[in-house]
TORKOL-4160 file (C-alpha; in steps of 0.2 Angstrom, whole numbers, padded with zeros to 4 digits, m for minus):
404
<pt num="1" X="0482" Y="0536" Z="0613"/>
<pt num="2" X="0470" Y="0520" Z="0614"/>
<pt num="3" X="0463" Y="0517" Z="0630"/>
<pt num="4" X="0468" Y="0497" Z="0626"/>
<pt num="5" X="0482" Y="0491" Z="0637"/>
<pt num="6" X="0488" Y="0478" Z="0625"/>
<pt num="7" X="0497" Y="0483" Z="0608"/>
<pt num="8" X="0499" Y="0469" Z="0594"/>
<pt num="9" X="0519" Y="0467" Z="0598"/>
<pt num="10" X="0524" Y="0465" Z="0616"/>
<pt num="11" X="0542" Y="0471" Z="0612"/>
<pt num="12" X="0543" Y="0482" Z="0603"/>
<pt num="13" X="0561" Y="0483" Z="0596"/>
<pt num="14" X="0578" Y="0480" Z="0602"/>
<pt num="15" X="0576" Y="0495" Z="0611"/>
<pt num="16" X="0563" Y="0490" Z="0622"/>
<pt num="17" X="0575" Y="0481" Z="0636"/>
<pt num="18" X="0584" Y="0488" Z="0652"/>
<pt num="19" X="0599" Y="0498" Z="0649"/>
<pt num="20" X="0612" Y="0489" Z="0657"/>
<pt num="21" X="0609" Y="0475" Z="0645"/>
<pt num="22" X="0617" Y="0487" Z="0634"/>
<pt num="23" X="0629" Y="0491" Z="0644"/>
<pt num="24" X="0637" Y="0474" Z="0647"/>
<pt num="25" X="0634" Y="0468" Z="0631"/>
<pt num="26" X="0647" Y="0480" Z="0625"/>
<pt num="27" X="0658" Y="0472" Z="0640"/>
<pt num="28" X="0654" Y="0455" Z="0635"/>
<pt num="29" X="0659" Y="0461" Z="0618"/>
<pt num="30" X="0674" Y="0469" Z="0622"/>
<pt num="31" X="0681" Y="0455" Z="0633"/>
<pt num="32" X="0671" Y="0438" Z="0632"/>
<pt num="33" X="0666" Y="0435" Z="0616"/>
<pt num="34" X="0665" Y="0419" Z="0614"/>
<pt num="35" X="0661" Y="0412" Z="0632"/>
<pt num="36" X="0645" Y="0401" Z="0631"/>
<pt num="37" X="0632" Y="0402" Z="0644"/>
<pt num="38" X="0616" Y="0395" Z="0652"/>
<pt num="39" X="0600" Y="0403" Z="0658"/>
<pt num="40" X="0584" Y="0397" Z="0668"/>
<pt num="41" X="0566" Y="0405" Z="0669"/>
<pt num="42" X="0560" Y="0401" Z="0686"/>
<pt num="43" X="0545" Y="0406" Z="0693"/>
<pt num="44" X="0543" Y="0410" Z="0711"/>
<pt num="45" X="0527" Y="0408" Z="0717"/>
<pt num="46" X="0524" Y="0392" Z="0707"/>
<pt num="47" X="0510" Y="0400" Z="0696"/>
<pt num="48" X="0502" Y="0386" Z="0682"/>
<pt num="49" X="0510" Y="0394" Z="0666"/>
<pt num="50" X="0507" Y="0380" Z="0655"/>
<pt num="51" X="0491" Y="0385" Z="0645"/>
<pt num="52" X="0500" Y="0400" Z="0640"/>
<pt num="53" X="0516" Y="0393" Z="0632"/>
<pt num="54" X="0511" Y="0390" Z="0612"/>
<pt num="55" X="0508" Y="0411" Z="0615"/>
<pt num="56" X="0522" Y="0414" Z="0623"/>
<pt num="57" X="0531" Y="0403" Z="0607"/>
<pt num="58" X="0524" Y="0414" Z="0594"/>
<pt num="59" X="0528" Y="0430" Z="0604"/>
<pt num="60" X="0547" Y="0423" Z="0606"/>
<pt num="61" X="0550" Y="0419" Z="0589"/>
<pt num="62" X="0544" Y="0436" Z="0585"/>
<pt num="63" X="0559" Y="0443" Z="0593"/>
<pt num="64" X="0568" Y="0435" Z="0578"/>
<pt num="65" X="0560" Y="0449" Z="0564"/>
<pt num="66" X="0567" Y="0462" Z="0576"/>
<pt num="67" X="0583" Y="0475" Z="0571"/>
<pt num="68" X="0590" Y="0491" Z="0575"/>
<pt num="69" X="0584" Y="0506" Z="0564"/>
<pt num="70" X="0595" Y="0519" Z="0560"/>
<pt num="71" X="0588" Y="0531" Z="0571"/>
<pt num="72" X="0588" Y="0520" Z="0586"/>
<pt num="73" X="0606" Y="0519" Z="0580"/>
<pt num="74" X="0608" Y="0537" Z="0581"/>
<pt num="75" X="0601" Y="0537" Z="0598"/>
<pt num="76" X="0615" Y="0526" Z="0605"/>
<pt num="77" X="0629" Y="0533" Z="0594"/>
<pt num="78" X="0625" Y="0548" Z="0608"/>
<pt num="79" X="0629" Y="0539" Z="0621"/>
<pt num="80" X="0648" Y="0544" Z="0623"/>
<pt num="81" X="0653" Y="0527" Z="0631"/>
<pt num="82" X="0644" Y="0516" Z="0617"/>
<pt num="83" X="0659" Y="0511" Z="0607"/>
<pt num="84" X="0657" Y="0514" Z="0588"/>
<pt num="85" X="0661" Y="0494" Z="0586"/>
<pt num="86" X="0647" Y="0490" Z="0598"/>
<pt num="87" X="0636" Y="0500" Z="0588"/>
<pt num="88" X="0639" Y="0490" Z="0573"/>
<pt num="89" X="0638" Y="0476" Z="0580"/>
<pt num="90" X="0621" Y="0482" Z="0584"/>
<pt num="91" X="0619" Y="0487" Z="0569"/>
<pt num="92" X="0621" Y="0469" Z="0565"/>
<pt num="93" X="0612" Y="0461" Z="0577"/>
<pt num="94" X="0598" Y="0446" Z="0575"/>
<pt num="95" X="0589" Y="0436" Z="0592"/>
<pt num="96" X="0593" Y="0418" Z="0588"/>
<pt num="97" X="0579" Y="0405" Z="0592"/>
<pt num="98" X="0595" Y="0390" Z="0590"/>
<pt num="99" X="0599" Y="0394" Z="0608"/>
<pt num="100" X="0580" Y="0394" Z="0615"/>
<pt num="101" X="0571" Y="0380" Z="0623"/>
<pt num="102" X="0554" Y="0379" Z="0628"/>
<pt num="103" X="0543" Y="0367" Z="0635"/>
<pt num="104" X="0536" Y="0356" Z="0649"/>
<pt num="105" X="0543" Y="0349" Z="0662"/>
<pt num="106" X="0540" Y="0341" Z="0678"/>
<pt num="107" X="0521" Y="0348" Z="0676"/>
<pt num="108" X="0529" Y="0367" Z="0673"/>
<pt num="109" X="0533" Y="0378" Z="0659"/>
<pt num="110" X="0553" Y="0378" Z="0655"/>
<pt num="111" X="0564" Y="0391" Z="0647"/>
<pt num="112" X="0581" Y="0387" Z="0645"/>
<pt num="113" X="0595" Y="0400" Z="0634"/>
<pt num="114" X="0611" Y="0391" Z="0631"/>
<pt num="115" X="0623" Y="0399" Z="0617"/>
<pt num="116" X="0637" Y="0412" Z="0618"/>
<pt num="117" X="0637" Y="0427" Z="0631"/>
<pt num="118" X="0636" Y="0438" Z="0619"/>
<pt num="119" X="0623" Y="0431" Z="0610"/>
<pt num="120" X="0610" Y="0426" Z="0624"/>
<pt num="121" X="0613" Y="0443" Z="0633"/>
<pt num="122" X="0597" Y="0452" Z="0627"/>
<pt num="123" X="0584" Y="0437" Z="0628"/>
<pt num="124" X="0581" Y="0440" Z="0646"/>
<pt num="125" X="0572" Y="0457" Z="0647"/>
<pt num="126" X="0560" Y="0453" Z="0633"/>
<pt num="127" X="0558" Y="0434" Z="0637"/>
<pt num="128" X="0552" Y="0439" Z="0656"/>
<pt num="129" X="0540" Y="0457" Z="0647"/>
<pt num="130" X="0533" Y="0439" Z="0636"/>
<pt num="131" X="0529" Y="0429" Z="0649"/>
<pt num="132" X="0522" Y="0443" Z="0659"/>
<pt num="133" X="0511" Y="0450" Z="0645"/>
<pt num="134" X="0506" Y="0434" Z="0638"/>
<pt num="135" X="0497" Y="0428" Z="0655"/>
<pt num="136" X="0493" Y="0446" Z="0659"/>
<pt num="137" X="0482" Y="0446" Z="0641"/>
<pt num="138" X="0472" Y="0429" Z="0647"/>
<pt num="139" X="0468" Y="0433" Z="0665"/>
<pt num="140" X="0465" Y="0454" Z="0664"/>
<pt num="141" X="0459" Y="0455" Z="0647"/>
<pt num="142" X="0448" Y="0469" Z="0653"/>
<pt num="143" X="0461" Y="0481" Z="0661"/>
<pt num="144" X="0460" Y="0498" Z="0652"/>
<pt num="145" X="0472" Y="0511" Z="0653"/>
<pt num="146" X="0465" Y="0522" Z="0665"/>
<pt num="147" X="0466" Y="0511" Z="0679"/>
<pt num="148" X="0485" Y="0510" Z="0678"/>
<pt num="149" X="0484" Y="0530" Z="0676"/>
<pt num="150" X="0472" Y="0532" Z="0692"/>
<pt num="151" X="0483" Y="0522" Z="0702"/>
<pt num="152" X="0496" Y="0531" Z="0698"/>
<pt num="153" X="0489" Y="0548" Z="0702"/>
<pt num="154" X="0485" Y="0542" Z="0718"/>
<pt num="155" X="0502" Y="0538" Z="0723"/>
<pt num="156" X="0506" Y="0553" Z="0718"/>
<pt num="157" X="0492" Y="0560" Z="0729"/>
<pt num="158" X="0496" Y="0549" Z="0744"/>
<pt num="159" X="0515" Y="0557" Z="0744"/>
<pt num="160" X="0512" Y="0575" Z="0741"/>
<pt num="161" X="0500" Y="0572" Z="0759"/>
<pt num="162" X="0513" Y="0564" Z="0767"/>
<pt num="163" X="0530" Y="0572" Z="0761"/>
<pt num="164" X="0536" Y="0589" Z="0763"/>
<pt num="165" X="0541" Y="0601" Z="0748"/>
<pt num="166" X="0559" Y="0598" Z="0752"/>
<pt num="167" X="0559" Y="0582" Z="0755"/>
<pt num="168" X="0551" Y="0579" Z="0737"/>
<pt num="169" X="0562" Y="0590" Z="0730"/>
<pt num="170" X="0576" Y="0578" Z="0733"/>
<pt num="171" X="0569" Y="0562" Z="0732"/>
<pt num="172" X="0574" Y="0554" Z="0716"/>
<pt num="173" X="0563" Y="0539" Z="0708"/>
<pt num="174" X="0566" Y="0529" Z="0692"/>
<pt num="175" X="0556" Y="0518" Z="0682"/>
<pt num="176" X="0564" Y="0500" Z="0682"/>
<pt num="177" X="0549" Y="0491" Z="0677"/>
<pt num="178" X="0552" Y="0484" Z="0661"/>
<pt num="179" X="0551" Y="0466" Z="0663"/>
<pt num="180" X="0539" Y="0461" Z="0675"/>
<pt num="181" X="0526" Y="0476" Z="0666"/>
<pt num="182" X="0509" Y="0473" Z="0665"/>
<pt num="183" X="0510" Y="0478" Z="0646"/>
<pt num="184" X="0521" Y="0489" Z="0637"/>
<pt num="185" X="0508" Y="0502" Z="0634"/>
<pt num="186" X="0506" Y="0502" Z="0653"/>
<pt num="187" X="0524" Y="0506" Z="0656"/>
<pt num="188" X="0524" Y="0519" Z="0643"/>
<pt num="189" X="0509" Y="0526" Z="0651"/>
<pt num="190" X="0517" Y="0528" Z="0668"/>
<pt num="191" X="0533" Y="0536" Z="0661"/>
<pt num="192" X="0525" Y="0548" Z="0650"/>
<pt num="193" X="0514" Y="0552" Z="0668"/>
<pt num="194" X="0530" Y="0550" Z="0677"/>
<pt num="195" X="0538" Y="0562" Z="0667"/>
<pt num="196" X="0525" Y="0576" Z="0666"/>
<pt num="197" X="0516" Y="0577" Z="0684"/>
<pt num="198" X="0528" Y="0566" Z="0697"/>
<pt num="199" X="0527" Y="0578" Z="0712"/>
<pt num="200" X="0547" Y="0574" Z="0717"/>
<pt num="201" X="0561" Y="0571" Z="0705"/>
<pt num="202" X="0558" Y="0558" Z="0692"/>
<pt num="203" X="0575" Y="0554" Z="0685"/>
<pt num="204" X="0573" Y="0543" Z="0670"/>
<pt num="205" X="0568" Y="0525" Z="0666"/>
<pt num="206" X="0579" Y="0509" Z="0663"/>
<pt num="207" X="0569" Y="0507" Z="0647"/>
<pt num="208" X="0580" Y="0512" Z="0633"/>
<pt num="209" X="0566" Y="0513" Z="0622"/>
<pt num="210" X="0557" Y="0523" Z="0631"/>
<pt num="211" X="0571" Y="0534" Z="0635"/>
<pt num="212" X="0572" Y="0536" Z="0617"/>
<pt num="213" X="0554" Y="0540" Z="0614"/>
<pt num="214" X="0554" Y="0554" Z="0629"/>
<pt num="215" X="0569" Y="0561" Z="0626"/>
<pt num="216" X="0579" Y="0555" Z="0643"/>
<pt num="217" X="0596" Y="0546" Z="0646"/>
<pt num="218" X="0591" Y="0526" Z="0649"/>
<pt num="219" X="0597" Y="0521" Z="0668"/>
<pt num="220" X="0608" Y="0507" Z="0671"/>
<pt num="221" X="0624" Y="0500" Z="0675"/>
<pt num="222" X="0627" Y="0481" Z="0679"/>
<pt num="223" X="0617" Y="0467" Z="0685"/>
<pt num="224" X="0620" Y="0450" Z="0694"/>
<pt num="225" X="0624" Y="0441" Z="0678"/>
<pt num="226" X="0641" Y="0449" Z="0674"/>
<pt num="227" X="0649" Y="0446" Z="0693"/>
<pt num="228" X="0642" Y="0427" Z="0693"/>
<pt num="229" X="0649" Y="0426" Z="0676"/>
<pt num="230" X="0666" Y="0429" Z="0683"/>
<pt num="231" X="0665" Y="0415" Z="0694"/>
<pt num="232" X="0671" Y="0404" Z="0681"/>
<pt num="233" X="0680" Y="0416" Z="0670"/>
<pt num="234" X="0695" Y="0423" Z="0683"/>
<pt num="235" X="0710" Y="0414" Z="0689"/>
<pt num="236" X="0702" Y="0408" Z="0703"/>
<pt num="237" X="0685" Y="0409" Z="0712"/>
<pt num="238" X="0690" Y="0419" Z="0728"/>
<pt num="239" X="0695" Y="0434" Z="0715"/>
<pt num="240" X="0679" Y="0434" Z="0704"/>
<pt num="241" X="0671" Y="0449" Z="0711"/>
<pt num="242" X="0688" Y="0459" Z="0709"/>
<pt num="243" X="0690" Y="0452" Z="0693"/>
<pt num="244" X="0672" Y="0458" Z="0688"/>
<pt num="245" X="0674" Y="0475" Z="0695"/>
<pt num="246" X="0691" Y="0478" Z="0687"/>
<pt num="247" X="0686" Y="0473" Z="0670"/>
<pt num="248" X="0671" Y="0485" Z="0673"/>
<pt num="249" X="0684" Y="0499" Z="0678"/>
<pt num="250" X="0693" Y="0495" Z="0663"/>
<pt num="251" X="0679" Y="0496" Z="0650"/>
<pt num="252" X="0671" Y="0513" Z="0657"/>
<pt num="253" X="0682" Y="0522" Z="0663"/>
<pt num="254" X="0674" Y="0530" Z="0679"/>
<pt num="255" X="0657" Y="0528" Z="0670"/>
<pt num="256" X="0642" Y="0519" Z="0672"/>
<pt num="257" X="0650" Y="0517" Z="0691"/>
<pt num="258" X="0636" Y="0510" Z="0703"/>
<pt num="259" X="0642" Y="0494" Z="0709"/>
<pt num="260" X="0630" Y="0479" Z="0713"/>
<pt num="261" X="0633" Y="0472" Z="0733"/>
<pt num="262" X="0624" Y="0457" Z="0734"/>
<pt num="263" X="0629" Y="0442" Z="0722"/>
<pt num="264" X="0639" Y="0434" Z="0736"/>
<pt num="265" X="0633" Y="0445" Z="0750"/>
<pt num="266" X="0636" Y="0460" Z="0754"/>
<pt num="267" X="0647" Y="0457" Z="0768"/>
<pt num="268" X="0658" Y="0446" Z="0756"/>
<pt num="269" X="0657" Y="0462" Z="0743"/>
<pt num="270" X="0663" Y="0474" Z="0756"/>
<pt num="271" X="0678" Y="0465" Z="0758"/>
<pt num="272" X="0683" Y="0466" Z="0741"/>
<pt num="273" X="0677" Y="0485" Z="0740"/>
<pt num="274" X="0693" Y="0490" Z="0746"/>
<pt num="275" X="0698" Y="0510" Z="0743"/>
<pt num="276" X="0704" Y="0509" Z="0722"/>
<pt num="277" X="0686" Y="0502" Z="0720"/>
<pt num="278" X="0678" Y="0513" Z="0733"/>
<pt num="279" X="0686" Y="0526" Z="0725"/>
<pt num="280" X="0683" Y="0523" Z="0705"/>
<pt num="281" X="0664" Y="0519" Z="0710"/>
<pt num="282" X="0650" Y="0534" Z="0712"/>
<pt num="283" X="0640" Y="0521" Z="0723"/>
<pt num="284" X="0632" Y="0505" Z="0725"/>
<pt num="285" X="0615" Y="0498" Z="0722"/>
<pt num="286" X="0603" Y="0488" Z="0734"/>
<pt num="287" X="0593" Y="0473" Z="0728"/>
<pt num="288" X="0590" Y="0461" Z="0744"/>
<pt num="289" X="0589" Y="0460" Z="0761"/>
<pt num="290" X="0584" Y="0476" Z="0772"/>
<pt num="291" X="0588" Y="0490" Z="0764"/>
<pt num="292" X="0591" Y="0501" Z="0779"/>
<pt num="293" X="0603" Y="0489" Z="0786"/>
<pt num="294" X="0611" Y="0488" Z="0770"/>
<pt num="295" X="0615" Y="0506" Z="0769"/>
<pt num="296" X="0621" Y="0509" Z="0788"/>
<pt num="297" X="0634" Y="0495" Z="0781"/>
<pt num="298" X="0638" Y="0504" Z="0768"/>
<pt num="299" X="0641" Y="0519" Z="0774"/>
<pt num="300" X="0651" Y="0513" Z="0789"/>
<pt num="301" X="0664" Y="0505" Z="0775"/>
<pt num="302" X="0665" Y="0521" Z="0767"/>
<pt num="303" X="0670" Y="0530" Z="0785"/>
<pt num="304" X="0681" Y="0516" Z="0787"/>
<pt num="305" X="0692" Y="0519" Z="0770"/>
<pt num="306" X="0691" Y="0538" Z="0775"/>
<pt num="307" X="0677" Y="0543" Z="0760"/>
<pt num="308" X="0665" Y="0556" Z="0763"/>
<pt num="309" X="0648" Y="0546" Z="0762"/>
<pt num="310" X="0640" Y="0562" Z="0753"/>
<pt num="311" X="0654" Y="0560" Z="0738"/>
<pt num="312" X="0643" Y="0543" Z="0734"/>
<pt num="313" X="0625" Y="0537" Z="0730"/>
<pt num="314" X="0615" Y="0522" Z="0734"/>
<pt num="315" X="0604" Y="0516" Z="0724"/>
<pt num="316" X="0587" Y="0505" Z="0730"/>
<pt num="317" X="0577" Y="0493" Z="0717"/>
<pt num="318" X="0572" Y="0479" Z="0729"/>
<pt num="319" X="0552" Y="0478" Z="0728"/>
<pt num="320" X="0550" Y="0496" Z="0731"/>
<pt num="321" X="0533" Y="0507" Z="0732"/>
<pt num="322" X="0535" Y="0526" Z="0736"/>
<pt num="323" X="0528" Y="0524" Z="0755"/>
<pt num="324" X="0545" Y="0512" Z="0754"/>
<pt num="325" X="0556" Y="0524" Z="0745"/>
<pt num="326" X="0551" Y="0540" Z="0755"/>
<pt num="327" X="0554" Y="0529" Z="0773"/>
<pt num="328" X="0574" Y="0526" Z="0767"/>
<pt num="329" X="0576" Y="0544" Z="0762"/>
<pt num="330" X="0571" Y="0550" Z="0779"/>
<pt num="331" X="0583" Y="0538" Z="0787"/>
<pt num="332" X="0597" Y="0542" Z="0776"/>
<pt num="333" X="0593" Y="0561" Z="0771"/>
<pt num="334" X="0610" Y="0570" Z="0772"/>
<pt num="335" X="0621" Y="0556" Z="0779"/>
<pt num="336" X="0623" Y="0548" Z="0760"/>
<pt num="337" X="0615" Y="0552" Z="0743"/>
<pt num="338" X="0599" Y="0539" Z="0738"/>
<pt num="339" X="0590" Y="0536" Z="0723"/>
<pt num="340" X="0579" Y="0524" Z="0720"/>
<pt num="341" X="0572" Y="0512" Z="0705"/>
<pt num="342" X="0554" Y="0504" Z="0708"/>
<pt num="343" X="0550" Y="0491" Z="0696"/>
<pt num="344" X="0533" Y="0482" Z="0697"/>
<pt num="345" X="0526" Y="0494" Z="0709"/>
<pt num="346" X="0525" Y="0507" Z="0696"/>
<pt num="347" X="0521" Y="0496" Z="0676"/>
<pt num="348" X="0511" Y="0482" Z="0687"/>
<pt num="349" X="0502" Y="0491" Z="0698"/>
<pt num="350" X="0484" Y="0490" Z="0694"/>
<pt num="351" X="0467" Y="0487" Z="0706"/>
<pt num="352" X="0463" Y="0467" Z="0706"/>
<pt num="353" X="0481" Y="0464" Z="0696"/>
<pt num="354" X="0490" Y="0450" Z="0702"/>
<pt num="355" X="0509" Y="0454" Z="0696"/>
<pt num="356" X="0522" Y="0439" Z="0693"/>
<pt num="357" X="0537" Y="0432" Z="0703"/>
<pt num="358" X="0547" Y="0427" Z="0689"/>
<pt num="359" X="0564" Y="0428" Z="0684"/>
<pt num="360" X="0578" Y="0421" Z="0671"/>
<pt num="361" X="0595" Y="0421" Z="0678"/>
<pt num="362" X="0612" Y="0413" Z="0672"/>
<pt num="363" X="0614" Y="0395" Z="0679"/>
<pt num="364" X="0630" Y="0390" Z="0669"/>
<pt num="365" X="0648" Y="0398" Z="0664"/>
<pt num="366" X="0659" Y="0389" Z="0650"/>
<pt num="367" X="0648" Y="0375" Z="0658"/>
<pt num="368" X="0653" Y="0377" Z="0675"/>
<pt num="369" X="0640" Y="0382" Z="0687"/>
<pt num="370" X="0639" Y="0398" Z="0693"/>
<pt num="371" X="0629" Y="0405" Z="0709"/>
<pt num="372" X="0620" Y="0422" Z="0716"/>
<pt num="373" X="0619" Y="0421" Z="0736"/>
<pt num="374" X="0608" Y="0435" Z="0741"/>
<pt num="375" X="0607" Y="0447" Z="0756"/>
<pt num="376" X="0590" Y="0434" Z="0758"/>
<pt num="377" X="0586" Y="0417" Z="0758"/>
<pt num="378" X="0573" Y="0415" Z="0745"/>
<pt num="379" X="0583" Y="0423" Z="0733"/>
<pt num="380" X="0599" Y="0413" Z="0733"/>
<pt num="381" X="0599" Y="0407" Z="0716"/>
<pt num="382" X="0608" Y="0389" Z="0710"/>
<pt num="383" X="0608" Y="0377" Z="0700"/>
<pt num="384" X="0619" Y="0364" Z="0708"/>
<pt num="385" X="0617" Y="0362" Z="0728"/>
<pt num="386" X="0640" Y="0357" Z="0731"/>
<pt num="387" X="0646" Y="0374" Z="0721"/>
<pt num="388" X="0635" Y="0384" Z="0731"/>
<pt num="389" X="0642" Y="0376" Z="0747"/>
<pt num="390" X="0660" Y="0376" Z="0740"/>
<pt num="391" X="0654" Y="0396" Z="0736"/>
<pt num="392" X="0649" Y="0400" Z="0753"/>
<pt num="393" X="0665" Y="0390" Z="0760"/>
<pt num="394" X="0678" Y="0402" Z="0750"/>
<pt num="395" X="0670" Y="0415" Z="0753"/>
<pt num="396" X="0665" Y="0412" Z="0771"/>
<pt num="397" X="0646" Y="0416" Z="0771"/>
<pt num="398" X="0636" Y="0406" Z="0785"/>
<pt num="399" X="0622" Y="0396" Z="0778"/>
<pt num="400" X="0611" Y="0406" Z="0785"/>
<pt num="401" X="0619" Y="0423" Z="0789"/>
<pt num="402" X="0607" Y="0431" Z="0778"/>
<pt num="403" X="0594" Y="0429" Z="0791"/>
<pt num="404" X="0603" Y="0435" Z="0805"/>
């Protein structure tokens, strides 16, 4: 393999996304096909973006030439849940620049998606791998491969020192990398090390194209977009995360069952996480807020309906490294099954690499607003100030409870 970081293509098919983009796409399919959305790129640490955006252009519109190939087809045709009329519809599939908007505004590069649901769906992963590439191509143009490999083996290093050989032989890591990578070839460089030499159990990788190349099953089950969603798309608002969790029960019947916590709060999920969900779910996944805290929660609310914690997972993908990882494992080991997704730490992890804060979420449901209120303040995501209010008010969450 070429020692350059940087391959010609930053996406490299249709393939080359997160899993559970997939997976609620067939949902969208199924049961929203023709609710219209909007999206926002927002970056976090206010980074200048704007000498990269005629790149980031060309690389966007590039996503147009892409389509599915009959083998990458025949990959998804194995998944047993992936519907034979999702997978023509696949099959079918083109990324349409009429619902992308770039620009500047305000001093500051500007992505916006609006279009149908269904349609828009997959622009995220790739849009966010662009952005990340394209300005990771300018600054580090020097960054070879090896130093993403070194890096790696050093981590590897650090744990084998620092964890015993049964503790590794239970902890579970998973790549979820893909959008804020340093470059594709560096993700496909730490999975195919990941794969080979990780001293504990590596479990697989979000990546579907990836997955495809290594020959593992992609990872993934839902993300914040499909519960904001249903905050304008059920009877009414104080229902939404039900209503999102029912429809999910209804389209995978008992599959693809880890259930995401904090769109509104955890403590407002747990309400709704009543014993038929509790049930029908293998576990939950963690993405703000502190994670141990988070679990002792969870695992009291499974007491609480009467289910043996250790008859469910949870899963932890909130800016995770492995010293991270391995100090929630010990905390938890035996009371609850844990797993665990690091992202940037693993494909943006490279001596004098600065990795991006950036993120494109859904602002807008059938042009209502819709709003994500984290387990932590800086990532409480909305577009309009009074429907997070009025959000917080039905659902009774503090302003600042997430602090506490």
């Amino acid at each position: 393999m070429s020692e350059s970081v940087f391959a010609d293509r930053i996406v490299q098919n249709l393939l080359d996304t997160d899993f559970y983009k997939l997976t609620m796409m067939q949902a969208v399919l199924h049961n929203y096909p023709n609710v219209e959305v909007e999206w926002e790129f927002r970056c976090r640490n206010s980074e200048d973006l704007r000498p990269y955006l005629n790149e980031i252009r060309h690389q966007i519109d590039r996503l147009a030439e892409l389509s599915m190939t009959p083998d990458q087809l025949g990959f998804l045709e194995r998944i047993t849940f992936m519907t034979p009329d999702f997978i023509r519809f696949l099959g079918l599939f083109r990324f349409n620049m009429r619902y992308v908007h770039t620009g500047i505004e305000n001093g500051e590069l500007f992505i916006r998606l609006r279009g149908p649901w269904l349609h828009v769906i997959l622009f995220e992963v790739p849009m966010l791998a662009i952005v990340s590439e394209v300005r990771n191509r300018s600054r580090y143009a020097g960054t070879v491969l090896s130093q993403a490999r070194e890096q790696l083996y050093r981590k590897f290093d650090w744990l084998q020192a620092n964890a015993g050989a049964d503790e590794l032989s239970e902890l579970q890591v998973a790549d979820f990398g893909t959008r804020r990578r340093f470059s594709y070839r560096v993700q496909e460089e730490v999975v195919n090390v990941l794969k080979h030499d990780f001293p504990g159990r590596f479990v697989g990788t979000s990546n579907v194209n990836l997955s495809r190349e290594l020959d593992m099953k992609p990872l993934g089950t839902m993300a914040h977009e499909w519960i904001m969603a249903h905050q304008q798309l059920g009877p009414r608002l104080i229902d939404s995360q039900s209503a999102a969790l029912d429809c999910w029960v209804r389209e995978y019947r008992g599959l693809l069952g880890i259930a995401l916590t904090d769109c509104i709060t955890t403590d407002a999920f747990l309400k709704d996480f009543d014993l038929y969900f509790a049930k029908l779910f293998d576990g939950l996944r963690h993405d703000s807020g502190d994670p141990v805290v988070w679990a002792e929660k969870c695992i009291a609310h499974y007491h609480k309906l009467g289910i043996d914690p250790m008859s469910k997972t949870l899963v932890f993908s909130d800016s995770l490294t492995l010293p991270r990882a391995l100090e929630i494992f010990r905390a938890l080991r035996g009371r609850i099954n844990v797993s665990f997704g690091i992202g940037t730490n693993l494909t943006c992890d490279i001596p004098g690499v600065e990795p991006m804060s950036i993120v494109l979420k859904m602002t807008a449901c059938n042009g209502s607003p819709v709003a994500k209120i984290s387990d932590e303040p800086g990532k409480t995501h909305c577009s309009d100030p009074n429907f997070a209010a009025y959000l917080r008010h039905v659902f009774q969450v503090p302003e600042h409870s997430s602090k506490e």
